[in-house]
VEXBA-269760 format. One line per field, with one value per residue (C-alpha): residue number from 1; z, x, y; residue in one letter. Coordinates in steps of 0.2 Angstrom, whole numbers, m for minus. Each point is the difference from the previous one (the first is absolute). Layout:
BEGIN
seq	NUM|... $
c3	Z|... $
c1	X|... $
c2	Y|... $
type	a|... $
This chain:
BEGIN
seq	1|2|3|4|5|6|7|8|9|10|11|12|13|14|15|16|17|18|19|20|21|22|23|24|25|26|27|28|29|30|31|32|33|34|35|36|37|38|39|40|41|42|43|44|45|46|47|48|49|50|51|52|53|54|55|56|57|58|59|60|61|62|63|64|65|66|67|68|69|70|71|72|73|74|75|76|77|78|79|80|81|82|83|84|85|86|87|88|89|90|91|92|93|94|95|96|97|98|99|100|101|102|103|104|105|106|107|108|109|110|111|112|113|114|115|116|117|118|119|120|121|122|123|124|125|126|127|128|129|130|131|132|133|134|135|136|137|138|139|140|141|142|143|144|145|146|147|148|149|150|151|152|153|154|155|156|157|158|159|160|161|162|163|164|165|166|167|168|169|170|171|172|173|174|175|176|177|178|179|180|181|182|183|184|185|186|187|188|189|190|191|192|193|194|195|196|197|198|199|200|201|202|203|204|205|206|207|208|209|210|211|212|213|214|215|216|217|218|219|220|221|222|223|224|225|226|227|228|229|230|231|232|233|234|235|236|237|238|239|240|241|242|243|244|245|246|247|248|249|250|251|252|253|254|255|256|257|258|259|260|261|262|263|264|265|266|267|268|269|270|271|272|273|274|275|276|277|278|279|280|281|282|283|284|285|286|287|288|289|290|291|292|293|294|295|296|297|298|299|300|301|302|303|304|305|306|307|308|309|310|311|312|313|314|315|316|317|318|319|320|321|322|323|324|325|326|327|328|329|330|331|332|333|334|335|336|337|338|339|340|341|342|343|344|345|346|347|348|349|350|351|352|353|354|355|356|357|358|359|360|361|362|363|364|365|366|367|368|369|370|371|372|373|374|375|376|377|378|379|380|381|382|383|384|385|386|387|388|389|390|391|392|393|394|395|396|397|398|399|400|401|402|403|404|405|406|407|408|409|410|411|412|413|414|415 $
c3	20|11|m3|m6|12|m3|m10|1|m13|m11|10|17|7|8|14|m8|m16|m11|12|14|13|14|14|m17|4|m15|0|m11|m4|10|19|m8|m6|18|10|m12|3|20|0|2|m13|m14|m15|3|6|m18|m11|11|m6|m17|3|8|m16|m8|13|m5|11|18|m8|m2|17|5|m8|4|18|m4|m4|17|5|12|m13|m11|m15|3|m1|m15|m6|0|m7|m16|0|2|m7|m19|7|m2|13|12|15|m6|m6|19|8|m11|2|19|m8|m3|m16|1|13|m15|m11|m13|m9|m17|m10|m2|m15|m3|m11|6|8|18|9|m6|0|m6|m6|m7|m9|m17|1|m4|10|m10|m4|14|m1|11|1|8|5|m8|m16|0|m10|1|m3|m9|7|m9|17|m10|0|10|m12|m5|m15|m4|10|m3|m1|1|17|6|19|11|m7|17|m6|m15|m1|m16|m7|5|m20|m13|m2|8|17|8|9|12|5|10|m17|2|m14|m4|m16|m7|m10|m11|9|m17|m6|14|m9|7|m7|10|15|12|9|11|18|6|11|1|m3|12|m4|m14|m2|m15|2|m2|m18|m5|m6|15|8|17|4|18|2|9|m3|11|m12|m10|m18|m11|m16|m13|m11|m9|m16|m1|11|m12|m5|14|m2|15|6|18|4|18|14|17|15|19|5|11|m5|m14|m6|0|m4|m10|m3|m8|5|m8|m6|m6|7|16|1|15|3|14|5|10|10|10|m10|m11|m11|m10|m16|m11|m17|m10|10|7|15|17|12|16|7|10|15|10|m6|12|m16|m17|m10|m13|m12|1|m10|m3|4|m18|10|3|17|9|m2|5|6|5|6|7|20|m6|0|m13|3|m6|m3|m3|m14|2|m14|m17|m11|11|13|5|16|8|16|8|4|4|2|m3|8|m8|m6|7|m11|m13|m11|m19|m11|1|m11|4|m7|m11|12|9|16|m2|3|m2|8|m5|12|1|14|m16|4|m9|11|m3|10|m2|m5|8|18|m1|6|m6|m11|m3|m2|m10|m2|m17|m10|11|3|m3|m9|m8|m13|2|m11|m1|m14|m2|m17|m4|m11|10|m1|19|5|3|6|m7|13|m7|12|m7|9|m4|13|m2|m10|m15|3|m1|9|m4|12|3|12 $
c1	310|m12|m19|m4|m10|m20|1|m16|m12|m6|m15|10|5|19|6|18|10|0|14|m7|10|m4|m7|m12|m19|m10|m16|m11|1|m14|8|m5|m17|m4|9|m12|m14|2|0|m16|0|m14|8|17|m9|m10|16|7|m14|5|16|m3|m4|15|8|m10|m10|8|m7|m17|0|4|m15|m11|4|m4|m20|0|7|m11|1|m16|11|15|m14|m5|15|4|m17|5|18|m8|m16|6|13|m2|10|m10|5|m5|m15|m3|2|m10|m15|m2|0|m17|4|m13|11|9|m11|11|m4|6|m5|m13|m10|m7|m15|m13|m8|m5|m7|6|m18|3|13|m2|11|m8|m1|18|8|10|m12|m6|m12|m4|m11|0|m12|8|m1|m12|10|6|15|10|17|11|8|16|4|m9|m5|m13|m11|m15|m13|m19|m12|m17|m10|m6|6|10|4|m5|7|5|m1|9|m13|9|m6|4|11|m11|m2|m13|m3|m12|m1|m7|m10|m11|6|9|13|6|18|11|15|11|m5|m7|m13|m19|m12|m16|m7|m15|m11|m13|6|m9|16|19|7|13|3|m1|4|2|m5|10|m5|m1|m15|m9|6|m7|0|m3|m8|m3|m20|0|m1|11|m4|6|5|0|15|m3|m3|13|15|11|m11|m3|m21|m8|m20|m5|m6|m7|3|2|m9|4|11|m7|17|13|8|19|5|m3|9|m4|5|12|m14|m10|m17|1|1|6|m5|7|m11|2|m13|9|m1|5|m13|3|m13|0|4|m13|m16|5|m5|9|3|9|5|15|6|16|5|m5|6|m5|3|15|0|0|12|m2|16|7|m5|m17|0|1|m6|7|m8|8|m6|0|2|17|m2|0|m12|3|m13|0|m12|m11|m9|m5|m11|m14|4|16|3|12|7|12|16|11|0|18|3|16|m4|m2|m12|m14|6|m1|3|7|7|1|16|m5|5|m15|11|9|m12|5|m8|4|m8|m3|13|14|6|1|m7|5|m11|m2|m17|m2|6|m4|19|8|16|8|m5|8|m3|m4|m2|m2|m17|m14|1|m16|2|12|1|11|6|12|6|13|15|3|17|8|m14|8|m18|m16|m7|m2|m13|m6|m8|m7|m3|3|10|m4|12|0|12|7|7|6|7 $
c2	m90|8|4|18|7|6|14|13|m1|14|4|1|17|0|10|2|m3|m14|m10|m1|m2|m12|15|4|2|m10|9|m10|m18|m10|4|20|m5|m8|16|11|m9|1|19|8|11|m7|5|m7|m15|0|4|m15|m12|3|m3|m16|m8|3|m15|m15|m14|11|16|m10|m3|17|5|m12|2|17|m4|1|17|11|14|m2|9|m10|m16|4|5|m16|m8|11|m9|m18|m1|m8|m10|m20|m7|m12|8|16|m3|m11|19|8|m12|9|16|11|8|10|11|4|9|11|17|m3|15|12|3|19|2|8|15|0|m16|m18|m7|m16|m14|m15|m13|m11|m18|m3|12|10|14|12|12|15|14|18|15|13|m6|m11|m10|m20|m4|m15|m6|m13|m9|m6|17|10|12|9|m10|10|13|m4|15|4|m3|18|m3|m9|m19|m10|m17|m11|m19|m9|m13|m17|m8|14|15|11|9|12|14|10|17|15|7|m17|m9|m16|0|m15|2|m9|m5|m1|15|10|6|m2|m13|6|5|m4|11|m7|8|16|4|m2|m15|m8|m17|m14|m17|m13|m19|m12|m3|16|2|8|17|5|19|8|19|14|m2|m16|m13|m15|2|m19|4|m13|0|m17|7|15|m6|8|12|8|m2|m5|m1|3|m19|6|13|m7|9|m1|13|14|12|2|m16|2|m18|m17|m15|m18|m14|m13|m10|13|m3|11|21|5|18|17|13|15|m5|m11|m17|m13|m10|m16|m2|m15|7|m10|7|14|m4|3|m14|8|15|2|12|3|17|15|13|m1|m15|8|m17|m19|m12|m21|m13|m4|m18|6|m7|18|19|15|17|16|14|18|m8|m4|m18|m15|m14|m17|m10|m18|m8|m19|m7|5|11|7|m13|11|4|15|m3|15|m9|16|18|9|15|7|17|15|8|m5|m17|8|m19|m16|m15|m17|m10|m15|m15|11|1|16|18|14|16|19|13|19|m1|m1|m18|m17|m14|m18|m13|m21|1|m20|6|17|4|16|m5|19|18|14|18|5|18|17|m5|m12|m15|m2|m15|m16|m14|m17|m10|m14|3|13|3|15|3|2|m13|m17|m8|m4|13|16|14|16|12|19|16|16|9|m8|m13|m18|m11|m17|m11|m19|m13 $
type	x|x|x|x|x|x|x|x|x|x|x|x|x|x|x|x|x|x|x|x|x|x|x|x|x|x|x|x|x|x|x|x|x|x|x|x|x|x|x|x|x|x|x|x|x|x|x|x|x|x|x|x|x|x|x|x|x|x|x|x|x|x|x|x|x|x|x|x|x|x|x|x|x|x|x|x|x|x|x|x|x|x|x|x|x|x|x|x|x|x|x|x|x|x|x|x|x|x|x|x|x|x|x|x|x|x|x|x|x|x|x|x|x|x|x|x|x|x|x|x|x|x|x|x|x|x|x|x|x|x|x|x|x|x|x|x|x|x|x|x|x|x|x|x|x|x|x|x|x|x|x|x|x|x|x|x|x|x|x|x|x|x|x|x|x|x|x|x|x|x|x|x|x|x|x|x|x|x|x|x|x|x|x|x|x|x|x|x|x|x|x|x|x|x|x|x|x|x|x|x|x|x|x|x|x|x|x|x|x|x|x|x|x|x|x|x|x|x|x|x|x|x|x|x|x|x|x|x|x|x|x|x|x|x|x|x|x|x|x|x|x|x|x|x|x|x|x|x|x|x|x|x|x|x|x|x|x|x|x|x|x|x|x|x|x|x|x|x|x|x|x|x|x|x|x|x|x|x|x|x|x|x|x|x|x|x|x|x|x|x|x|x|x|x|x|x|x|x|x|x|x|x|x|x|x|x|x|x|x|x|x|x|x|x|x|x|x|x|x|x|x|x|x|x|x|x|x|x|x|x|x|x|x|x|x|x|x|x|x|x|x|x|x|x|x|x|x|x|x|x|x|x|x|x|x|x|x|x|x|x|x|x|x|x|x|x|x|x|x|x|x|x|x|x|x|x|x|x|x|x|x|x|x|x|x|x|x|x|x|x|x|x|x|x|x|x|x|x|x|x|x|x|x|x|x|x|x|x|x|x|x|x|x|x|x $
């Protein structure tokens, strides 16, 4: 009795009938999944990679080979394939890939009218909120989803950012009309709003605790809210304005350890205060453009600033409290145009930049190498923001991206 011979598989394409004779050309099998993969045509190379996985460990290694194609799409095309696989000698190859290369449109969220101002994820990553200029509205997104939760109304003008408090279930917001609103996240209803700015505001910042909310303007100074006895209340009391500035400040940030504000002014610098006092302890230079904003390290052992020169500058922290010194460590120069915002992956290593210039940059904040870049929206991307915490549905990774431009649009994207 002699062996049947192989016969093709469902997913094999066959030049021929069902009895093949022995002049017959068999098309697919692995011997077609390698002859498609040597054309040059990146499509059938693609559809060939798909294939690939139908033919077990020597369909892994077709692909795995395949990681290092000279065709960027053909390379990721492959990243996609491999990236959950467990197997030891595919989890060897990708360890030499930059995954970052890879960074994937997932879907776009349509909510508001004109300008995407800002985004921003809550503590737990599964709610993000944005606002526009149009409607001078913020929006509520459930990321499990990707639908639309709830629109909160009732600034006069352009909602410049929003900051969920990291303690309660409460975020707030700042706008062009010069005040600073405080909402229920739950309900989306208002619980109170501050006025103390005689100008727009740009920018605002929880502490760590929650029970602080820093607040940049338009009219040159830092106003410190204490929120201690209304957190979810939404009552505040100015505990002190902070004066330094010679020109609108467009950013704050506190640090991880609550005890420094780091400030960005369109005149050109950064200041750090000590939170207690009020008082400001250094001054820092290297932007020739305006300073746009300024972000802490989740670590708190670097600060970022980017600005309308284009470039981000790292700065590296020493010491504590008012003994805190920045040093530069590195200027990145990857954008074309003015840096609009960044966010800082947790494990403080990853940056992201987004730029006027409508791309998405990805740098290692530690050696100031660029990781990946991608072009996002039709124009600008004025707001970026990073979480590791999804149920997004077509996100396989913690890493989940969001970023809002023009359009009224907001993108998501992963790796």
């Amino acid at each position: 009795m002699t062996d049947c011979p192989p016969q093709p598989k469902t997913y094999d394409l066959v030049l021929g009938g069902q009895n093949l004779p022995l002049s017959g050309a068999v098309l697919g099998g692995l011997d077609g999944v390698k002859q498609r993969l040597a054309t040059a045509q990146v499509q059938q190379k693609i559809n060939a990679l798909h294939q690939a996985l139908h033919y077990g460990q020597p369909g892994l290694e077709l692909i795995v080979e395949t990681l290092k194609d000279a065709d960027p799409q053909i390379q990721k095309s492959a990243y996609l394939l491999l990236r959950e696989r467990s197997e030891p000698e595919v989890k060897r190859a990708l360890a030499t890939v930059n995954p970052y290369e890879y960074l994937t449109r997932i879907d776009t969220l349509n909510g508001h009218k004109g300008l995407v101002l800002c985004v921003a994820f809550s503590p737990d990553g599964q709610t993000l909120a944005t606002s526009g200029s149009g409607d001078k509205a913020i929006a509520m997104w459930d990321i499990s989803s990707g639908k639309k939760l709830k629109t909160l109304q009732g600034h006069g003008d352009w909602v410049n950012a929003i900051a969920f408090n990291p303690q309660g279930p409460t975020c707030a917001s700042c706008s062009s009309d010069g005040t600073i609103k405080i909402w229920d996240t739950s309900s989306g209803n208002p619980l109170g709003t501050l006025q103390g700015h005689t100008g727009a505001v740009y920018s605002l910042a929880y502490t760590p605790d929650g029970r602080t909310l820093v607040t940049g303007s338009a009219d040159c100074t830092i106003d410190i809210w204490d929120l201690s006895q209304g957190r979810r209340s939404g009552s505040a009391s100015l505990q002190r304005t902070l004066l330094g500035h010679q020109s609108r400040v467009e950013g704050v940030a506190v640090s991880p350890d609550g005890k420094i504000v780091a400030s960005s002014s369109w005149d050109r610098t950064i200041q750090l205060w000590d939170l207690e006092t009020g008082q400001s302890f250094q001054t820092l230079r290297a932007h020739q453009g305006l300073v746009v904003g300024v972000a802490f390290s989740p670590t708190g052992k670097h600060l970022v600033s980017y600005s309308t020169d284009t470039t981000i500058a790292v700065w590296k922290l020493f010491g504590r409290g008012l003994g805190t010194v920045a040093t530069l460590q590195h200027t990145l120069c990857g954008h074309e145009e003015r840096v609009n915002s960044v966010s800082i992956a947790p494990d403080g290593r990853t940056l992201i930049g987004g730029s006027r210039d409508g791309t998405i940059s990805i740098w290692d904040l530690h050696r100031g190498e660029l990781l990946g870049s991608v072009r996002s929206h039709s124009g600008w991307v004025n707001s970026v923001a990073y979480t590791v915490r999804t149920t997004y549905p077509q996100s396989r990774q913690k890493m989940l991206l969001a970023s809002g431009g023009f359009g009224g649009a907001i993108e998501l994207w992963t790796i």
